[in-house]
Every structure is written in structure tokens, then in C-alpha cells.
BANU-458597 format. One line per 8 residues: number of its first residue (from 1); their letters; for each residue x, y, z of C-alpha. Coordinates in steps of 0.001 Angstrom, whole numbers, plus 524288, in hexadecimal, padded with zeros to 5 digits. Layout:
BEGIN
NUM = A = X/Y/Z | ...
//
This chain:
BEGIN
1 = XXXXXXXX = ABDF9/42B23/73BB1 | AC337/41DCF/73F6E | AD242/41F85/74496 | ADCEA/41C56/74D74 | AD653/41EFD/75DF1 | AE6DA/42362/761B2 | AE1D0/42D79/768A2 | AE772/43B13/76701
9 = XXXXXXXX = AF180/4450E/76BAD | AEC1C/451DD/76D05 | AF3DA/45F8B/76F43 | AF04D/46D1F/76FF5 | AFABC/473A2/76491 | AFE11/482AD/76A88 | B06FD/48C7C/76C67 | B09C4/4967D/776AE
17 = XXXXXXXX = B0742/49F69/76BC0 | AFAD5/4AA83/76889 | AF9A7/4A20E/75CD8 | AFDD5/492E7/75A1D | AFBC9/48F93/74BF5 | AF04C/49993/749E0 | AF625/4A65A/7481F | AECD4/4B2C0/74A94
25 = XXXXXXXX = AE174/4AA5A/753E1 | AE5FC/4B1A1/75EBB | ADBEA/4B9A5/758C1 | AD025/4B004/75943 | AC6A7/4B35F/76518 | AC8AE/4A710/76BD6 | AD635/4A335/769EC | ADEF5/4A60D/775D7
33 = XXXXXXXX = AEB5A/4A496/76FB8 | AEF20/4B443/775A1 | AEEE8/4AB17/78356 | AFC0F/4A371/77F4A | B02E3/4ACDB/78879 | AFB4F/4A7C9/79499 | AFD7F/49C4E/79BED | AF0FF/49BB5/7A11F
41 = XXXXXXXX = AEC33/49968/79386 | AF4C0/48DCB/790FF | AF10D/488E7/79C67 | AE387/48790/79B1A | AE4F2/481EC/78BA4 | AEC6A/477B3/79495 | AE045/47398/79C6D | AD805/474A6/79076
49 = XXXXXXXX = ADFC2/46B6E/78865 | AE401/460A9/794D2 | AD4C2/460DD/796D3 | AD111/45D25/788B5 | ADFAC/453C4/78AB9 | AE761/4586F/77FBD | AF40E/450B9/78199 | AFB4D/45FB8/780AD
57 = XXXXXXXX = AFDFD/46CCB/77ABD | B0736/46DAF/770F2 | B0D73/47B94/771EC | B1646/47F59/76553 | B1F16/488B9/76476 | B29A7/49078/75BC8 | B35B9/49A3B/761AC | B33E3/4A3ED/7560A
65 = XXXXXXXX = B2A0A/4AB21/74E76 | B24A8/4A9F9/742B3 | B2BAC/4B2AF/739B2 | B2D9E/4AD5D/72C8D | B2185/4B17C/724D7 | B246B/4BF91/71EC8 | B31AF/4BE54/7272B | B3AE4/4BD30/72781
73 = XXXXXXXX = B3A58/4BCA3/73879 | B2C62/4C37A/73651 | B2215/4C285/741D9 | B198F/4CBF3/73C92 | B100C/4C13E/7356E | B10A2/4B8F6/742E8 | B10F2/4C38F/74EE5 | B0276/4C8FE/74C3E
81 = XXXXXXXX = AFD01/4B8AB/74981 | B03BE/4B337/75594 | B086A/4A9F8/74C8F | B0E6D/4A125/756B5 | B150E/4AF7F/75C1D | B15B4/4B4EA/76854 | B179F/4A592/76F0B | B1B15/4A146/77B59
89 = XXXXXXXX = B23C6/494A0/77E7F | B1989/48A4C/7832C | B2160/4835B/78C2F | B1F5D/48E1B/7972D | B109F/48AE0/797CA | B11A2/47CC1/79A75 | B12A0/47C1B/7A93E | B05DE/4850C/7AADD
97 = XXXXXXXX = AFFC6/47C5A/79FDE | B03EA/46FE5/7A86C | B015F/47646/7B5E3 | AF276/475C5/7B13A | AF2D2/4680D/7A95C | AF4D6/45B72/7ACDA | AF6F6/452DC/7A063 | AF641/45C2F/79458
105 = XXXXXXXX = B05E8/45B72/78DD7 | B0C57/467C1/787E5 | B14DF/466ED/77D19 | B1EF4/47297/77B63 | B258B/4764F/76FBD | B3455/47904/77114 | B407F/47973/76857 | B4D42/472DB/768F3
113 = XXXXXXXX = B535E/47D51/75FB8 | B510D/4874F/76777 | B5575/4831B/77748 | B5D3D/47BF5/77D41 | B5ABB/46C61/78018 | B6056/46EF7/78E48 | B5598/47ABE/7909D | B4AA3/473A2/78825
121 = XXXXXXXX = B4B1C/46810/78FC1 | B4AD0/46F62/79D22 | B3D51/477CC/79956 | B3726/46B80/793B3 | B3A54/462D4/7A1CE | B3578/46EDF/7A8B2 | B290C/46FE6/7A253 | B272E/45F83/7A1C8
129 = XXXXXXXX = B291A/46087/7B045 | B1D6C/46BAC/7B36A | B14FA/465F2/7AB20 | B16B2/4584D/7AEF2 | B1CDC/453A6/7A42F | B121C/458B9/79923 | B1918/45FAA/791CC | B1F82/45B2A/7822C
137 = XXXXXXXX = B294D/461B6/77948 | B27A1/464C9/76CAA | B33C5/46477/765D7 | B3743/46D70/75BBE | B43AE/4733F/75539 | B3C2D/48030/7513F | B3CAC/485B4/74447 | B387B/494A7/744E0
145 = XXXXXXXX = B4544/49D83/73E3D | B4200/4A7A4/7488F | B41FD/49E37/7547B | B50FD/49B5A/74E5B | B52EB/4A9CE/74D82 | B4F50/4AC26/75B58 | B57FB/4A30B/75EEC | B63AC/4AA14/75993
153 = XXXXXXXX = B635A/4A203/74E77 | B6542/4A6B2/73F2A | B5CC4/49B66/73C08 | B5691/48FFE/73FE8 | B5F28/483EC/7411D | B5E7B/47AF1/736CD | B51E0/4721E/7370B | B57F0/4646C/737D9
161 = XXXXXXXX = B63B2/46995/73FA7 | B57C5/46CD6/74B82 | B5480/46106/74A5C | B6208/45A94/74C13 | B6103/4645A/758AF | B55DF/46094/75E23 | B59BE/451BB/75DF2 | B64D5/4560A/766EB
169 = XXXXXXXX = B5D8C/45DA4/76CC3 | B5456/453A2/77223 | B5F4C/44B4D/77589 | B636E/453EC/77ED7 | B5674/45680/7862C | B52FC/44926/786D5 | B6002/44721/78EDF | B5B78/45264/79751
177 = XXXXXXXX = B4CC8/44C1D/799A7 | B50EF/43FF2/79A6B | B5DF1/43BD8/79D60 | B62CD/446BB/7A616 | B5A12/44398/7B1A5 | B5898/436AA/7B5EA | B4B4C/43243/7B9AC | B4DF4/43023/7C81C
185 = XXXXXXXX = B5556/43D33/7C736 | B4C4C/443FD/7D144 | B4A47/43EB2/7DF8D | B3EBE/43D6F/7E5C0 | B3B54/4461F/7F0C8 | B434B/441A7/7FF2E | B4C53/43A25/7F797 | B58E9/43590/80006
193 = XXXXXXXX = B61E2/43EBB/7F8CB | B597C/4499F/7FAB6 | B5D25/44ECD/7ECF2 | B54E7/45206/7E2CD | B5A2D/44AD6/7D5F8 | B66A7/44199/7D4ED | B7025/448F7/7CF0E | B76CD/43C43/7C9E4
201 = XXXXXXXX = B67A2/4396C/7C2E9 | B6923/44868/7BC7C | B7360/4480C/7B031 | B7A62/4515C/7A5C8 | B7575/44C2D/798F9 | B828D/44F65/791B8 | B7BD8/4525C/784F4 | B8734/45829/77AFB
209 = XXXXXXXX = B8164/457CB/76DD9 | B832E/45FB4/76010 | B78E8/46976/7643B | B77F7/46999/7746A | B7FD2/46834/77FD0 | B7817/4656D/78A64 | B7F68/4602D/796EF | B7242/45E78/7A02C
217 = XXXXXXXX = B6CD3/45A09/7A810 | B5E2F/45EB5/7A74E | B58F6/46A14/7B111 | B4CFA/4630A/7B1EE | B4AFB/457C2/7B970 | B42A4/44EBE/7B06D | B3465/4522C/7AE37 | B2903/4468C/7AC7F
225 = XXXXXXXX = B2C06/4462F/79DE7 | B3B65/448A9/79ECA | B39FD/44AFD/78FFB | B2E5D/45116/78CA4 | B24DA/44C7E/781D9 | B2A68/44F38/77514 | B241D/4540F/7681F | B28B4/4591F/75C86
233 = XXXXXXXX = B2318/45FFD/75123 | B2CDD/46057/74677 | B2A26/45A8E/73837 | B35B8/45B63/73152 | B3F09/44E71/72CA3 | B46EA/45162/738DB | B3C48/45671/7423B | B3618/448E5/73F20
241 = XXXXXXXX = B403D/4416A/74322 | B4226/44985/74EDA | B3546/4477F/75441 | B3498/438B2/7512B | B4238/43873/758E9 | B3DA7/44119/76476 | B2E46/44432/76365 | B24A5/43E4C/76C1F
249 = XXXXXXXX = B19BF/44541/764F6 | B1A79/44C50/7578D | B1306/4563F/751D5 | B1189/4569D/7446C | B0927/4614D/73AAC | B029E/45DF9/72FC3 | AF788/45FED/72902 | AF116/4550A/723C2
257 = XXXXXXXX = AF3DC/446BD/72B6A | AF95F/44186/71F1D | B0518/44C30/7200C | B06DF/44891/72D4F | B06FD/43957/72C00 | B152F/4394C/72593 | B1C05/44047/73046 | B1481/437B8/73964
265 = XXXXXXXX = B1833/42C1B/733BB | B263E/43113/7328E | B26F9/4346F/74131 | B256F/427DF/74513 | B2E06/4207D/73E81 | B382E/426C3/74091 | B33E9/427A0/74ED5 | B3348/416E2/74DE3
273 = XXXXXXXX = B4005/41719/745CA | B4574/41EC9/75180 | B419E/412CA/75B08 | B3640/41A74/76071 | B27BA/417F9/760F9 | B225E/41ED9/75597 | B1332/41EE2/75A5B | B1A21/4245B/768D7
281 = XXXXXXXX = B1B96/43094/7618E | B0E4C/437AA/760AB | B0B51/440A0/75503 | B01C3/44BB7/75411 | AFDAA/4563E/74B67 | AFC3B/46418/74BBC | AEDA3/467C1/7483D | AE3EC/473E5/748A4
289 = XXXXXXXX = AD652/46E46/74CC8 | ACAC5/47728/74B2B | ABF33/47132/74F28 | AB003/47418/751B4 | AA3C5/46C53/7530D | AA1C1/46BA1/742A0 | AABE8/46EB0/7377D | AA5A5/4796C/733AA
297 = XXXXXXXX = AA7AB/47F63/74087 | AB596/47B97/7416C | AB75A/481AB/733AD | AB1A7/4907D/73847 | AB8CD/48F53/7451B | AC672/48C9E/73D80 | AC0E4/496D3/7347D | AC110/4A12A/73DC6
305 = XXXXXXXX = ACD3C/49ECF/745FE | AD38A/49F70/73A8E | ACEF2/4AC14/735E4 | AD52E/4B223/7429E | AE308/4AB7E/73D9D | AED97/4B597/7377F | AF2E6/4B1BE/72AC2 | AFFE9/4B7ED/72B39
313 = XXXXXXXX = B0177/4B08C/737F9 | AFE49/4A513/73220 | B08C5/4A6CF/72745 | B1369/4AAC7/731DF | B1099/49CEA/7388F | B1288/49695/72B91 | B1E9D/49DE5/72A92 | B236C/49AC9/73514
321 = XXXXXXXX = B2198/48AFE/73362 | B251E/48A59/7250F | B3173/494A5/725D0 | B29D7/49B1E/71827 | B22BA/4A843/715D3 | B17A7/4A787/7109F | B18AC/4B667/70F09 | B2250/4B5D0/702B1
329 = XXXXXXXX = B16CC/4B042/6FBF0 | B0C4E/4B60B/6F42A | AFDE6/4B65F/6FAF1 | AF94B/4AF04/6F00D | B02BD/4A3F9/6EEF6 | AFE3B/495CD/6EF46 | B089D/48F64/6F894 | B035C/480AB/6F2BF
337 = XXXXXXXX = B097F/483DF/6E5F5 | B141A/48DDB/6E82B | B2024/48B7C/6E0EC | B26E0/4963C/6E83F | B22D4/49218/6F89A | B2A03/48791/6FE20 | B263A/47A28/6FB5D | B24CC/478B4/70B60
345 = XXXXXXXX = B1AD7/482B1/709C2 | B13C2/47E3C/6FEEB | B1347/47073/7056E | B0EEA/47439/71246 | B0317/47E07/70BC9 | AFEF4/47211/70269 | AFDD4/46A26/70D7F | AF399/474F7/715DA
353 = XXXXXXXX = AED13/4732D/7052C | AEA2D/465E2/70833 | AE35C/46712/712E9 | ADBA8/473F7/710B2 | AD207/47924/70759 | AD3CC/477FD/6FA38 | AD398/4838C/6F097 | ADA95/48A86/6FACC
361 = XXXXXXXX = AE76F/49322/6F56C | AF2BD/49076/6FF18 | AF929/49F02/70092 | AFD0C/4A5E1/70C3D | AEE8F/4A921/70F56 | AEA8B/49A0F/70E61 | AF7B6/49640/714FB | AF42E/4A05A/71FE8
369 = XXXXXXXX = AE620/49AB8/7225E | AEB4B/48E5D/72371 | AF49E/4917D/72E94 | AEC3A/49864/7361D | AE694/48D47/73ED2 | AEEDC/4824F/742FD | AFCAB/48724/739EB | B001E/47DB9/730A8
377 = XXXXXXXX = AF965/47157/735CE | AED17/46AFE/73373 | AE057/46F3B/736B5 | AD5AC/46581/73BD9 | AC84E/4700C/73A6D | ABAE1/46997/73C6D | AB207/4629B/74664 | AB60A/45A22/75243
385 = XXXXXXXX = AB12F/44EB6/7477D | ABB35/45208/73D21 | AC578/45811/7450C | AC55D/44939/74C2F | AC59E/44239/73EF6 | ACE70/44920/7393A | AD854/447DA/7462F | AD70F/43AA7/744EB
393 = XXXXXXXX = ADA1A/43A34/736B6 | AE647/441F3/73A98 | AEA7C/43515/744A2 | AE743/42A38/73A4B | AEFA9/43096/72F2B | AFB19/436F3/734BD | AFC08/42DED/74155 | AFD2F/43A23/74A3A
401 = XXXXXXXX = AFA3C/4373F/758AE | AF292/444B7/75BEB | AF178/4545B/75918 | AF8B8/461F9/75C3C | AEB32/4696E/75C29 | AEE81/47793/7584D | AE41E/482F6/75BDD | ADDE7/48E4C/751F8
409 = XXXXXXXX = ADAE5/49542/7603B | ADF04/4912B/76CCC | AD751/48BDB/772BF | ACC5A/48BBF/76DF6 | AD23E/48158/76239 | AD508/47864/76C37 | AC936/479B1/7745D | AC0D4/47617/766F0
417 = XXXXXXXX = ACAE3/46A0A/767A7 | AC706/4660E/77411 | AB830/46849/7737D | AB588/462DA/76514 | AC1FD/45AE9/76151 | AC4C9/453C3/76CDE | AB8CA/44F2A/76FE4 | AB747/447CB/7640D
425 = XXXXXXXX = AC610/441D7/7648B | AC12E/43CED/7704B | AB460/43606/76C07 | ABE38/42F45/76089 | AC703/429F0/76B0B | AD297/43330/7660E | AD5F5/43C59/7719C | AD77C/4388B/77E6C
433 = XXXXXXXX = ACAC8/43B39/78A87 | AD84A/43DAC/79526 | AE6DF/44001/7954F | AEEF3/4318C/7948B | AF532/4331A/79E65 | AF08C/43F04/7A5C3 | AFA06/44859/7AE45 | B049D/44090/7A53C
441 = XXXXXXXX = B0E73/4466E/79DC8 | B0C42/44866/78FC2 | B156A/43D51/78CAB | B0BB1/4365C/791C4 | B002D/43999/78B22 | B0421/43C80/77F92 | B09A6/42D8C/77ECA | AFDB1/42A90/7875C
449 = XXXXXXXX = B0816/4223B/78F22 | B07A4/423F6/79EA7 | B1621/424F8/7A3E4 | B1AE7/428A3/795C3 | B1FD7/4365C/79C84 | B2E66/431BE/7962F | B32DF/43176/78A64 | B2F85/4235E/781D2
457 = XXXXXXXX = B3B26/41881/7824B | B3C38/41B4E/7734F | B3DB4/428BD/77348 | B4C78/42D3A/7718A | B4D1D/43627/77C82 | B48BC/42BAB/7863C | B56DA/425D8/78606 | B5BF1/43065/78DCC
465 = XXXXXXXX = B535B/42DF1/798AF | B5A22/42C24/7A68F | B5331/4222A/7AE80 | B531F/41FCB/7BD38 | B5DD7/419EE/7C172 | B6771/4196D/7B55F | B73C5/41F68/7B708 | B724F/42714/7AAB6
473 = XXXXXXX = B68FC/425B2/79EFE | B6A0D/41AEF/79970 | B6CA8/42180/78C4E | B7AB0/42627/792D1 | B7C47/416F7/79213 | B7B15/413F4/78364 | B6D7C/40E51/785EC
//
């Protein structure tokens, strides 16, 4: 297939979970998703996944369980799947991930609805710092009811009011990153003073704003990043416009590259109507890749990890992500034509039509099957051949820059990946042989930009940055 050679980002999609988006594989023989508990098996995914050079691992995350379907606040579908329950908080991993690594980056989910900016921004500097500055945040304002319950909530907060949050929010921790130390703050070793920062190159940031008071200054003194890599995953009208104000990278789902190309195309201009670089800001997409030596063989491999998946698990995700339950439904019910499900549902289960089988009946069963491997995105299921082609079709129509690769079992999914998949994206000129800049941060290689450890000129948060030798930042001054 004759396309664009931009050469593509590839992460590792996970979750410090027993099971990611493929509820009940804990059961397959090879999957070692009963391991998320030990950091000895993060760590060696790590060194598997720097040696084939995936730029990182992506590691979601949610702060509740999935409790709508036949809930209310039920776990019972959810607790025998691991349907994304028991799970760990990733971030804790990262410095054994990055004591064995050199250039693989790490992106972290975390939540600005959830704890403080003053806190947040301390655990993210921490972790930039051990891991020599390889580590990204993935911005989200959560949306789980019983994350907002646990949080002695009644309810979540209103969805464009977290929003409005989260922009303050960020204002606030990019004062701490980068305008709270200065970057001559530290002294070098044998310095005439004998101290070990200026105290006059260390400042309060003063933030008083509608949500947060935050006086400062920062605990941490500033790590190679200051502000680490940003990402964001949100979709809405007003997560869009977040991410093309704040996002360095954005994930988007979808499942066809014609769904995808509108909120592409959307990102960035309002990213260039912002006065930044729209192609700066790099774009992938969630996908399951199953992939043997033929079709066929990919087709009875996806056939049989999905006959170890748990249906009811399955429906709990969904759930969970749509805020329906599927269980006030009859077992029979087409969800393509039901005057009585929500047109959300309806739209999102015509769109999985598309793209499937036809003469299939879209009921809970169908929906279930569906969900199984890889959630709700798309599934790429063939030879390294079509699996290529079809990645590349992805890049010419929807003008993504690379791929969140999800895993059926882990990780074995991504080991097929690297074996089969790789190899050919290589012979096409579409993945890189080495690291861009290797031992860099990921700033760096994911902009493939030596130096680029800061945040671009462009980017909004980069006017709060304190430079050697000003008195304050310059943004104190009106400039």
C-alpha cells in the first residue's frame, strides 16, 4: 500500500490490573495477567518492550469499580471477571521499571478531580526525577459514579464543570514545575556559598483561584522535564478543547479511521487557533492487534482467547463506560433498532455493526462478544501483511501519528507484536531500527527532538517558566 513513510509512535496500552480490556483471560494458559501484583513482572515487560523500542507503556486507570450493570453500586458482574478490579495505582512501579530501562517513557494516568494540584505535582516531579525524566501524564477528570462516591461525594461533579477544574488545575501545577524554581536554583557542588539552592531563586507561586489556593513553592526541586509529558484522552466538546489547549499527545478511540478523522481534524485547529503548532501535538489510537503468520491463524487464535472471556464481565465494563445497564433489557433485544435504549447506545452498537459481520443480531450476547478483546475499540485481526496495511490505512485517513496497542493476554499479545508486526513496519520504513534520542527523555523521542526535555515555546504552560538569571518569571512581568 503506497502511503505517507512518518514513521510511527508505538505504546504498549496496560493496566496494573488481572485484566485490562479483556475481562476473564486471566483464565487463558498463557496470559500472566494474575502477575500485576509483582514488580518483578513489570519489570521485565519493561526490558521486553525498550528492546523491541516501543516509545512507552501507557498504563490506564479508574478510582472506582464497575458497578452500574444490574446495580445499582453492584460488583458482583465485575469481581469474579477482573473487570479492571482488584487494580493497583501504576505510578509506584515506575522507578523499578526505569531502574532497568534506559529510554522506554511511561505514561501514568491520574485525575485532577480527585487530588490536589499541590500533591499531584509533587508525585509526578518525584517520579520524572528517578526515572530521568521518562515519565508522561495522562490527564483525566474521571468519570466512574463510584470513584465520586468514594470520595465522599453524592455524585460525580458535573461533566463540563471538571473540566472548568482541570483548566485551573493545570494552571496551578505549571506554576509549581515551572515557575517556582528557577533554573539556576540549585548550586553546583563546592560552590562559594556552600548552600545547596538560592533561596532568593526558590518562590511562593501565590496561586488564589475559584477552585485552589495554592501558596507554593514546589517540594521538588525541578526534574529534567519540570512538566512532564502530557496526554489526554477525553472526547467530549470540552475534553477536546482541553487537550488541544494542554495535550502534547492525545489519545483518541474509534473504530473505523473515518470516525476518528473528525476529532482529529478538530484537535488541531483549535490547537492552531490557540497559537500552537497543530502537527506538535501527536495523535494515536487505541487498538487490539491479533496477529499470526496467515489470517486464518490470527482468526483461531482470537477465536480462542476469546472463548476464555466472561460475558457478564464484559457487560459490567460497558457499564461502567456508558453509565447504562444493559441488564434492564431483554436477552433478545436488538440494541441497533431499540426505540426504548438510549440513542448513545444505539449509536455506539451501530457503529461495532459497521465494522463486524453482517447478519449478526446486536443483543447483550453479541454486545458481550464484542467487548471481550480490546473493550470498545477497534480490532486489527490478521497477518503481519494486513495488520501493516491496514495500520497504514489508519495514518492516511484519520492523520493519527501512531498506536495505543492493547493486549488479549499479556504478554504474549505483545510479544506476537514484536515478532510478526514489527518486523514488517520496519521493512516499510514505518517504525523506527533505535530510540531518537536514546537515554532521552520521552519529550524527546516522542517529538524525536534532542534537547526538547521542556515544554514547546507555544505551549501555554511554558510562560511560567523561570529562567536563569531573571528576577522572577517573566510572566510576573506582563510578558
Amino acid at each position: 500500500m503506497a502511503g505517507t513513510k512518518k514513521q510511527y509512535i508505538i505504546n504498549a496500552f496496560a493496566m496494573q490490573a488481572p485484566g485490562h480490556l479483556n475481562p476473564g483471560l486471566f483464565k487463558y494458559p498463557k496470559d500472566e495477567g494474575r502477575k500485576y501484583n509483582s514488580i518483578h513482572h513489570w519489570m521485565e515487560l519493561a526490558k521486553e518492550l525498550e528492546e523491541a523500542k516501543f516509545h512507552a507503556i501507557f498504563f490506564a486507570d479508574v478510582l472506582g469499580g464497575y458497578d452500574v450493570y444490574k446495580g445499582p453500586a453492584n460488583l458482583e458482574p465485575t469481581i469474579p471477571a477482573a473487570s479492571q478490579f482488584p487494580i493497583n495505582d501504576p505510578l509506584y512501579t515506575i522507578p523499578a521499571m526505569a531502574a532497568v530501562t534506559e529510554s522506554i517513557g511511561f505514561g501514568v494516568t491520574a485525575s485532577t478531580t480527585y487530588e490536589a494540584p499541590y500533591a499531584m505535582a509533587r508525585r509526578f516531579s518525584t517520579v520524572d526525577q528517578l526515572s530521568n525524566g521518562r515519565v508522561a501524564w495522562n490527564i483525566v477528570t474521571s468519570y466512574l459514579d463510584s470513584a465520586a462516591r468514594n470520595f465522599s461525594l453524592n455524585a460525580q461533579i458535573e461533566h463540563d464543570e471538571r473540566y472548568r477544574i482541570a483548566n485551573e488545575y493545570m494552571e496551578v501545577v505549571y506554576k509549581l514545575w515551572e515557575g517556582s524554581w528557577r533554573d539556576d536554583a540549585v548550586l553546583p557542588p563546592g560552590n562559594p556559598q556552600g548552600a545547596y539552592a538560592d533561596p532568593k531563586s526558590v518562590r511562593e507561586i501565590h496561586h488564589k483561584g475559584k477552585y485552589f489556593n495554592v501558596p507554593g513553592p514546589h517540594l521538588c526541586e525541578p526534574s529534567r522535564q519540570r512538566t512532564p509529558f502530557l496526554f489526554q484522552a477525553g472526547t467530549s466538546t470540552a475534553g477536546r478543547t482541553f487537550a488541544a489547549t494542554h495535550a502534547e499527545a492525545i489519545f483518541l478511540n474509534g473504530h473505523t479511521p473515518g470516525l476518528v478523522k473528525p476529532s482529529v481534524e478538530s484537535i488541531r485547529k483549535q490547537a492552531a487557533d490557540l497559537g500552537r503548532d497543530p502537527q506538535s501535538i501527536k495523535i494515536v489510537t487505541g487498538l487490539l492487534v491479533i496477529v499470526a503468520e496467515t489470517d486464518e491463524a490470527a482468526q483461531e487464535k482470537y477465536k480462542e482467547l476469546a472463548s476464555y472471556g466472561d460475558h457478564e464481565g464484559a457487560l459490567a465494563l460497558f457499564g461502567g463506560w456508558s453509565a447504562y445497564d444493559l441488564s434492564k433489557y431483554a436477552d433478545d433485544e436488538d440494541f441497533r433498532f431499540s426505540e426504548s435504549a438510549p440513542p448513545a447506545v444505539r449509536s455506539m452498537v451501530n457503529h461495532w455493526a459497521q465494522v463486524s459481520p453482517q447478519g449478526l443480531t446486536w443483543n447483550k450476547k453479541t454486545i458481550a462478544e464484542w467487548l471481550i478483546l480490546g473493550g470498545n475499540g477497534a480490532k486489527l485481526i490478521g497477518s503481519p501483511i494486513t495488520v501493516a496495511n491496514e495500520l497504514e490505512r489508519w495514518v492516511e485517513v484519520a492523520d493519527v501519528d501512531g498506536f495505543n496497542f492493547s493486549y488479549a493476554s499479556v504478554p504474549e499479545t505483545f510479544r506476537d507484536i514484536v515478532t510478526l508486526l514489527l518486523p514488517e513496519l520496519r521493512k516499510r520504513g514505518l517504525f523506527w531500527e533505535d530510540y531518537a534520542v536514546p537515554g532521552g527523555s520521552l519529550r524527546e523521542n516522542y517529538l524525536g527532538q534532542k534537547s526538547q526535555n521542556r515544554l514547546s515555546k507555544s505551549h501555554p504552560g511554558a510562560k511560567y517558566s523561570w529562567k536563569a538569571g531573571e528576577e522572577q518569571p517573566a510572566s510576573l512581568n506582563g510578558s
